[in-house]
C-alpha positions in Angstrom: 3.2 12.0 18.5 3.8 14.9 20.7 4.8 16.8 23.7 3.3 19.2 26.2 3.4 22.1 28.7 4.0 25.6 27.0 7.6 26.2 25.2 11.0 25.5 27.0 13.9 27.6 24.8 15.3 25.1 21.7 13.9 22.2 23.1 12.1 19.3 21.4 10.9 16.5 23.2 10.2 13.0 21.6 7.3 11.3 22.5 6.9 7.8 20.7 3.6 6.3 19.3 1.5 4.1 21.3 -1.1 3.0 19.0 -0.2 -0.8 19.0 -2.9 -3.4 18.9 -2.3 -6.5 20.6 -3.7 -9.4 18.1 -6.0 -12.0 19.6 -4.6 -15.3 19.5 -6.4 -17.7 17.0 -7.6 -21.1 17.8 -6.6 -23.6 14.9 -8.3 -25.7 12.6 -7.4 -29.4 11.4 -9.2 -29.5 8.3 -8.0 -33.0 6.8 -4.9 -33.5 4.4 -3.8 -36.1 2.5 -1.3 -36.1 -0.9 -4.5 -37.1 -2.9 -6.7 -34.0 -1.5 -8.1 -32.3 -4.8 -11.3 -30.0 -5.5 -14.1 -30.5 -7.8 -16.4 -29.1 -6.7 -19.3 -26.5 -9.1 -18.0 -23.2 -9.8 -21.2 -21.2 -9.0 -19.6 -19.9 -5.7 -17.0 -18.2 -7.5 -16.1 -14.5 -6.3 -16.6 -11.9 -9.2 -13.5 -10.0 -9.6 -14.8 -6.2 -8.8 -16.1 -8.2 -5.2 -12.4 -9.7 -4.3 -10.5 -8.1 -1.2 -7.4 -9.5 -1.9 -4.5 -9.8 1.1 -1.3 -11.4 -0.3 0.7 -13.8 1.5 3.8 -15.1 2.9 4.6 -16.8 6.4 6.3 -14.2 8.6 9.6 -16.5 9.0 9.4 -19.1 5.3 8.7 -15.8 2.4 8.7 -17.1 -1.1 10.4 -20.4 -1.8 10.4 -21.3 1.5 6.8 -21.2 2.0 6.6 -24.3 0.3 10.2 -25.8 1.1 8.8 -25.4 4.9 5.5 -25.8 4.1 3.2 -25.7 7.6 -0.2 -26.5 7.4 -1.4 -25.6 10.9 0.6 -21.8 10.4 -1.2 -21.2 6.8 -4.6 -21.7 8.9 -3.2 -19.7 11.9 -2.2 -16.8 9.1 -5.3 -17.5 7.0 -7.4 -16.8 9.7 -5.8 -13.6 10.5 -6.2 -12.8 7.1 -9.9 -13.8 7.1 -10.2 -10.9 10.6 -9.1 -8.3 8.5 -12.3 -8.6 6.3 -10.1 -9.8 3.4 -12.3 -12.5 1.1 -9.4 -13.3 -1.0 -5.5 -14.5 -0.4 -3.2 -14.1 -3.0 -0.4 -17.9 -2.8 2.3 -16.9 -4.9 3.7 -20.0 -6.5 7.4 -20.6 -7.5 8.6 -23.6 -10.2 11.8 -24.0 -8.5 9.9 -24.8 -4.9 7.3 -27.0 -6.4 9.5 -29.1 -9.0 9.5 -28.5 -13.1 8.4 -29.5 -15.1 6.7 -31.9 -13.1 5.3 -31.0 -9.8 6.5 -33.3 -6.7 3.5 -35.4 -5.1 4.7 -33.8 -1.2 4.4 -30.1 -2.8 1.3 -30.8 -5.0 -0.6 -32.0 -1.7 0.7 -29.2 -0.1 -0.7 -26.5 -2.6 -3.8 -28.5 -2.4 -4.1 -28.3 1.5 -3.2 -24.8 1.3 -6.4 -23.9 -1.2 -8.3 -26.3 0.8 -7.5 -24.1 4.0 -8.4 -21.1 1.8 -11.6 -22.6 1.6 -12.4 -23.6 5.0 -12.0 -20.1 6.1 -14.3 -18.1 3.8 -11.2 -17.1 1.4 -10.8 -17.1 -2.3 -7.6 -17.9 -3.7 -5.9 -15.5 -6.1 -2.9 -17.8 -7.9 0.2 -16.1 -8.7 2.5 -18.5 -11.1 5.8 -18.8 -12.1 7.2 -17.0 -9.5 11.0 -16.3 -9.6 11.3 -17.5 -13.0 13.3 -16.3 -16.5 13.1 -18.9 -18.5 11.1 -17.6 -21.3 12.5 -19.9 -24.4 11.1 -23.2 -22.6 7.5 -23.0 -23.8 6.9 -26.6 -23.8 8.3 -27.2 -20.3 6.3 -24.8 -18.9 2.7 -25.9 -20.3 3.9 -29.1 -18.5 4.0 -27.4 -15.3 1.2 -25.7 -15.6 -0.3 -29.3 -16.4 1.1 -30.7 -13.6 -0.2 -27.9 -11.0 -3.6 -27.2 -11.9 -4.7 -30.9 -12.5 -8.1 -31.4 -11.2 -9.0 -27.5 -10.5 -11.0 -26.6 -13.4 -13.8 -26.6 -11.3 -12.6 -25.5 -7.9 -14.5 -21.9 -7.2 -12.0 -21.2 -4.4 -10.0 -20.3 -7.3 -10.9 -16.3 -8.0 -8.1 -15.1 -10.1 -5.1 -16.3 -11.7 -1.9 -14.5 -12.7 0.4 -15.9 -14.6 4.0 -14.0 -13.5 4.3 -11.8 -10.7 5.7 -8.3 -12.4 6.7 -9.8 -16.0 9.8 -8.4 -16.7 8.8 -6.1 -20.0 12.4 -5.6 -21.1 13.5 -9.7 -21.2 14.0 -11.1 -24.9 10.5 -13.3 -25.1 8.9 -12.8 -21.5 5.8 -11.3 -23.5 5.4 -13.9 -25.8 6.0 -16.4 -23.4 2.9 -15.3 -21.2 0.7 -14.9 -24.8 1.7 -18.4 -25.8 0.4 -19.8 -22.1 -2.5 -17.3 -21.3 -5.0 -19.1 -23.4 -3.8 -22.4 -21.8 -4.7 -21.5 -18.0 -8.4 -20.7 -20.0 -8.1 -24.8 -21.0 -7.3 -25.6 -17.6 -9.2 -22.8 -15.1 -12.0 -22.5 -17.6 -14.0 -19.2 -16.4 -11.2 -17.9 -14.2 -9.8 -14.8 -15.2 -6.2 -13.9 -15.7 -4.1 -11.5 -15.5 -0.3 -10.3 -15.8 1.1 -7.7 -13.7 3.9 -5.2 -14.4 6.3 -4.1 -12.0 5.4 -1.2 -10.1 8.3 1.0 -11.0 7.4 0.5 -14.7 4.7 3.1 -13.9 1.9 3.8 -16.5 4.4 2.6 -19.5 4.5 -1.0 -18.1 0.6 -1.2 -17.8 -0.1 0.3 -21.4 2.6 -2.1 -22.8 1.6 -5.0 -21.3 -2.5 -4.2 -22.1 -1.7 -3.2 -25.9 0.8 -6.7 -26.1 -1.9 -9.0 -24.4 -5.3 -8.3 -25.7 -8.3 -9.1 -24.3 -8.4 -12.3 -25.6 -5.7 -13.3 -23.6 -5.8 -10.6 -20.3 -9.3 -10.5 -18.7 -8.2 -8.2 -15.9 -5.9 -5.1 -15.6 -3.5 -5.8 -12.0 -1.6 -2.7 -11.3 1.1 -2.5 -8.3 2.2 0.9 -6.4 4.6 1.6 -4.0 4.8 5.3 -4.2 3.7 8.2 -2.3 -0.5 7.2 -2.0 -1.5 10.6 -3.2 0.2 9.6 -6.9 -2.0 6.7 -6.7 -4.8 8.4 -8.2 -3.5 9.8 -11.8 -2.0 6.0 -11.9 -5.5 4.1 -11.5 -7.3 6.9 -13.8 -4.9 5.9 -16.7 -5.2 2.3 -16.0 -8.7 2.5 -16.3 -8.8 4.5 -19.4 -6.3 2.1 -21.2 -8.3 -0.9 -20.1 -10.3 -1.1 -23.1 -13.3 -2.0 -20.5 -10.8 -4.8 -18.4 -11.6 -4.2 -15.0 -8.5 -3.0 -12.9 -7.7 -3.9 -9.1 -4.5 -2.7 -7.2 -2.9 -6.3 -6.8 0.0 -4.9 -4.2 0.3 -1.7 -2.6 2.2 -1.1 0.6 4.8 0.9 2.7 7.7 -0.3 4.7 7.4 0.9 8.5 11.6 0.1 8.5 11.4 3.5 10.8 9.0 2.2 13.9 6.5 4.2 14.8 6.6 7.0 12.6 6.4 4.5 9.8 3.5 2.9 10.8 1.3 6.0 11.1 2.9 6.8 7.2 1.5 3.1 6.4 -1.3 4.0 7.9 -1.8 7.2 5.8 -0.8 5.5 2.8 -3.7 2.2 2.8 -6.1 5.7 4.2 -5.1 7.5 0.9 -5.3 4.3 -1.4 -8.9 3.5 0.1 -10.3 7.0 -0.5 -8.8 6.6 -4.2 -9.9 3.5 -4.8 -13.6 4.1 -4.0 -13.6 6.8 -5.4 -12.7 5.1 -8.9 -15.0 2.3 -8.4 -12.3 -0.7 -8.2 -11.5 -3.4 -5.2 -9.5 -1.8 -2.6 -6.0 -2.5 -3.0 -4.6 -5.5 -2.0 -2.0 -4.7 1.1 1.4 -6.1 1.2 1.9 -7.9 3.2 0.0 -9.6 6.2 3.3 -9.8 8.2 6.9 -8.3 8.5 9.2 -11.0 7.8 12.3 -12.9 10.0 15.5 -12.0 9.4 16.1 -15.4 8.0 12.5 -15.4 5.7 13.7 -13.9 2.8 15.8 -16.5 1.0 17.7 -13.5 -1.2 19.7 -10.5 -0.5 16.9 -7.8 0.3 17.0 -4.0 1.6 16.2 -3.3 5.3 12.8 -2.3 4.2 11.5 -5.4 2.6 11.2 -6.9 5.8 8.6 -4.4 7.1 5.7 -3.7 5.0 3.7 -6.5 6.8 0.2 -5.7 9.0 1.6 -7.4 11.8 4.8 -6.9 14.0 6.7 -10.0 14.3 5.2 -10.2 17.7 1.9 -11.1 16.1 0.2 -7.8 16.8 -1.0 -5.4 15.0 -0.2 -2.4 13.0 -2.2 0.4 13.3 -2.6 0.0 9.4 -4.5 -2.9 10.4 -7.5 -0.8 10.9 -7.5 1.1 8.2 -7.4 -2.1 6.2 -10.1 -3.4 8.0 -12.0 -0.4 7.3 -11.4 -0.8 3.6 -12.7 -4.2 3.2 -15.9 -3.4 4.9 -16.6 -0.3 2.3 -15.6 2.5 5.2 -13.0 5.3 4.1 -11.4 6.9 7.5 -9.9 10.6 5.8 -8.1 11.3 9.3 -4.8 12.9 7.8 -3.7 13.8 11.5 -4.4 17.4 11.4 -4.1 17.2 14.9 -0.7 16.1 15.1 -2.0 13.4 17.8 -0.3 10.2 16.1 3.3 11.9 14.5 6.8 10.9 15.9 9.6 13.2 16.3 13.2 11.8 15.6 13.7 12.0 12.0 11.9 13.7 8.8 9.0 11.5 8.5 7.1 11.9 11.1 4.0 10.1 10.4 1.4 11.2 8.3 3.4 14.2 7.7 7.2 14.9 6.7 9.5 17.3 7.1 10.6 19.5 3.8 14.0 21.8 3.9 14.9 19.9 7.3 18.4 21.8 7.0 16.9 25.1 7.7 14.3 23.9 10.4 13.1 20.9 11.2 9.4 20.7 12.7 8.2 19.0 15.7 5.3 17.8 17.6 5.0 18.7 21.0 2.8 19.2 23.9 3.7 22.2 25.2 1.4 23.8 23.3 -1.7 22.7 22.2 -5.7 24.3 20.6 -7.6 21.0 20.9 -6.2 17.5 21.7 -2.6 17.2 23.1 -0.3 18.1 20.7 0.7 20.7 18.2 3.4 20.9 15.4 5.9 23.6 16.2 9.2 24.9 14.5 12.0 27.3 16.5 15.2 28.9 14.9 14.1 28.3 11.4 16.2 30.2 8.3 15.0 30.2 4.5 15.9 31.1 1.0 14.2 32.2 -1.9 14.2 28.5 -2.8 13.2 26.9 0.2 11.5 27.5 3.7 11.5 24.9 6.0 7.9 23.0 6.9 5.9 19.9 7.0 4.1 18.2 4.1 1.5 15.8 3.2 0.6 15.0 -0.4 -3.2 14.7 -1.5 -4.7 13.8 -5.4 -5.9 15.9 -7.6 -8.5 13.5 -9.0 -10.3 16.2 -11.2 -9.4 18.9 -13.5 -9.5 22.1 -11.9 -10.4 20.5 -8.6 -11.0 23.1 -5.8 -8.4 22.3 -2.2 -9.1 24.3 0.7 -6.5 23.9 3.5 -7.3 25.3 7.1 -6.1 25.6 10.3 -4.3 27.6 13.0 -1.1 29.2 14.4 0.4 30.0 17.1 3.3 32.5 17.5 5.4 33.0 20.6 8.1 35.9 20.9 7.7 35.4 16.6 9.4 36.9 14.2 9.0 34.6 11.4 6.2 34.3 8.3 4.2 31.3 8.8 1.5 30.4 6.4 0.0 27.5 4.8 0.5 26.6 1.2 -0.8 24.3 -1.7 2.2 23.1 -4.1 1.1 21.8 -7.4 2.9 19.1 -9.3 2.1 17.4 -12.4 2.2 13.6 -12.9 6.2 13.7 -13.6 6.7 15.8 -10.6 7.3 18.8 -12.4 6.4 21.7 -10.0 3.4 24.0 -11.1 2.9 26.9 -8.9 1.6 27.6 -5.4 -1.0 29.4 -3.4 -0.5 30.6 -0.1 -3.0 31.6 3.2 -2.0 35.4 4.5 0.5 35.6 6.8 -0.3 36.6 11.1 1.6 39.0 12.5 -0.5 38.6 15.9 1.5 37.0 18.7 0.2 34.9 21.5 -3.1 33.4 20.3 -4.5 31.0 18.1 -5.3 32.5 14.6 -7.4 30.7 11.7 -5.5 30.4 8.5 -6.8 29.5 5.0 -5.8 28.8 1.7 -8.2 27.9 -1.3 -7.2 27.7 -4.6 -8.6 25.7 -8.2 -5.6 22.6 -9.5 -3.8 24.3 -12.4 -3.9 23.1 -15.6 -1.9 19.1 -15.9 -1.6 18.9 -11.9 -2.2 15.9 -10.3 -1.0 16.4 -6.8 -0.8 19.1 -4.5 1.4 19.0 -1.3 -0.2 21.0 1.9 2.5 23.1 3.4 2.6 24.6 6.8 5.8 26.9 6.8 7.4 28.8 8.9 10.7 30.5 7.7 12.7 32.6 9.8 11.3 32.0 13.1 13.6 33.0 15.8 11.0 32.4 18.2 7.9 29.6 17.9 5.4 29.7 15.5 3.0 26.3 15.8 -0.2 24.8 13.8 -2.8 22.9 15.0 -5.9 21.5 13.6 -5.4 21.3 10.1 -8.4 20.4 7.8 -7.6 19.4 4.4 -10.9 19.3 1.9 -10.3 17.7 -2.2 
């Protein structure tokens, strides 16, 4: 976001994003419903797992249990058809025992997970099934064959069904979770003959989790590698690579992925960044793109545990039913495009705290940057800094992180800057970091000692030996006066 004129004396001024998209109503379908709806129907139309484009799934106002507690069939083919606009050919239904009944499913919520796959179907979607959701009870073996019974009577030949996971992020460290899923595995192959399965591991379990959970379930028992990430998108990339290379040939898909936009409008052009990063990454490495959570931010009252401000907005959607500008990206994704806009520019960043957007603030305590229109070389907007200090440790400046996705890979950052009554050192800078964030080194552009006009800057340096990201600096330590960049290029 940004600002504009030319400089007025230690003053910022906030401009907030406008880059909402109103969504366009959906007209309804009444497929029909009954308590005795179940498919049969030939498998031949089934989806190939490197072909899904998964979205996952929860109602903006019933998440988890409630989705079936409060099951609504004319909102899942409202959402479902949203989900369908985005390109998406898949929706991941997350399924709970203590929603549905156990061991024995209910006759109301087994016609409801019918209609729901039945909706699935009507709108072009495969179904990804994510089972046993919420659950810990790892000793009762017996009950929970009889659930699985109970559930997926009378799919074994539905080819809406694409994928099947048996737990949601199986928690590694629990007394018997891993035999537990190696004792049922083989019995979702008896019921889902042909479907493949998968486990996932949480997200925070890094590299460790998947490894564990690949080496514990063989590939007689996992037919597909599901990794989740929630961290910065550039980290993404050394995460997927050692996926892949402890697959033992299992294909691998990103089954969630996502970024809360708790912080408005700077948020969403960071969750914008993030599904752009995860795109490039993922085509790049020849797997699915990553599956987005989650179509819509949820109610206050939609989350039926105690959950941080955050969880309620990583959704696609404002509650207000339009949409993000992630949205498009997403879109994008799904219909093979990558968009490598990383707001050079400045055009989309928000001022008002240290993320602000695409790009965030580092050493905010000795100068904080800000976008402003004041000043500008192309477009409207520039990113400036006044009355900025240092150290030997730190100078303040703005960062975005990008993947190194090859040894010794060659990153050339450009741009310009812009000094006014200057007496600081801007530059730009490439920071390497290993996979545990261990810092590696830098290289830095020359520094501009012209005032007054806009001067190219360059930096170009070879990724040091173990680095697997690099964070583009523009810095600008002890600027009494104003020194400002503008279009930054970033090539990796």
């Amino acid at each position: 976001m940004s600002l504009r004129r030319m400089f007025v004396s230690g003053v910022a001024v906030a401009i907030k994003l406008q880059a909402a998209l109103v969504g366009t109503a959906l007209a309804k379908i009444s497929p029909s419903w009954s308590a005795t709806t179940s498919t049969t129907a030939s498998t031949a139309g089934r989806l190939p797992v490197p072909q899904l484009k998964i979205m996952n799934y929860y109602p903006a106002d019933d998440g988890w249990t409630n989705m079936w507690t409060s099951y609504s069939h004319d909102k899942t083919v409202s959402d479902f058809q949203a989900i369908a606009s985005l390109g998406a050919n898949t929706v991941r239904i997350i399924v709970a025992p203590a929603a549905m009944g156990y061991p024995t499913v209910t006759s109301t919520r087994l016609a409801e997970f019918r209609d729901m796959l039945a909706v699935a179907s009507a709108q072009g979607l495969s179904v990804q099934l994510t089972l046993f959701d919420m659950w810990h009870n790892y000793t009762d073996i017996t009950g929970s064959q009889q659930w699985l019974n109970s559930l997926l009577s009378g799919q074994a030949k539905n080819p809406t069904i694409a994928l099947v996971e048996l737990q949601n992020e199986l928690p590694l460290g629990t007394s018997g979770a891993l035999t537990w899923a190696g004792r049922l595995l083989p019995q979702l192959s008896t019921l889902l003959p042909g479907v493949p399965r998968t486990v996932s591991a949480s997200g925070s379990s890094g590299i460790a989790g998947i490894v564990q959970l690949i080496s514990s379930l063989t590939t007689s028992k996992l037919d597909v590698v599901d990794v989740h990430y929630y961290g910065d998108a550039a980290g993404a990339a050394n995460t997927l690579q050692a996926a892949i290379a402890h697959a033992q040939g299992l294909p691998v898909i990103v089954g969630e992925a996502g970024l809360s936009t708790v912080d408005g409008a700077a948020g969403e052009e960071a969750q914008a960044r993030f599904y752009r990063m995860l795109a490039r990454i993922t085509q790049s490495l020849g797997i699915p793109p990553a599956a987005p959570w989650i179509l819509s931010d949820f109610t206050s009252d939609a989350i039926p545990y105690a959950a941080a401000p955050t969880e309620y907005h990583y959704g696609l959607r404002r509650l207000d039913g339009t949409w993000k500008p992630a949205s498009d990206v997403v879109r994008d994704a799904f219909a093979g495009w990558v968009n490598s806009d990383w707001d050079g520019s400045f055009e989309r960043e928000v001022n008002g705290g240290t993320r602000l957007g695409s790009w965030t603030a580092f050493d905010a305590t000795d100068g904080l940057g800000f976008v402003t229109s004041l000043i500008a070389r192309s477009g409207q907007r520039s990113m400036c800094f006044n009355h900025t200090g240092g150290s030997s440790a730190a100078v303040p400046s703005v960062e975005q992180a990008f993947p190194v996705m090859t040894s010794g890979q060659t990153v050339t950052a450009s741009g310009y800057v812009f000094r006014y009554q200057a007496t600081g050192l801007e530059r730009i800078s490439l920071a390497w970091f290993d996979a545990s964030g261990h810092y590696l080194g830098q290289n830095e552009s020359p520094y501009t000692t012209l005032t007054n006009a806009w001067v190219p800057l360059s930096v170009s340096a070879s990724a040091p030996a173990g680095a697997t990201t690099v964070q583009v600096h523009l810095k600008a330590a002890y600027e009494s006066g104003y020194g400002c960049f503008d279009d930054i290029a970033v090539s990796w």
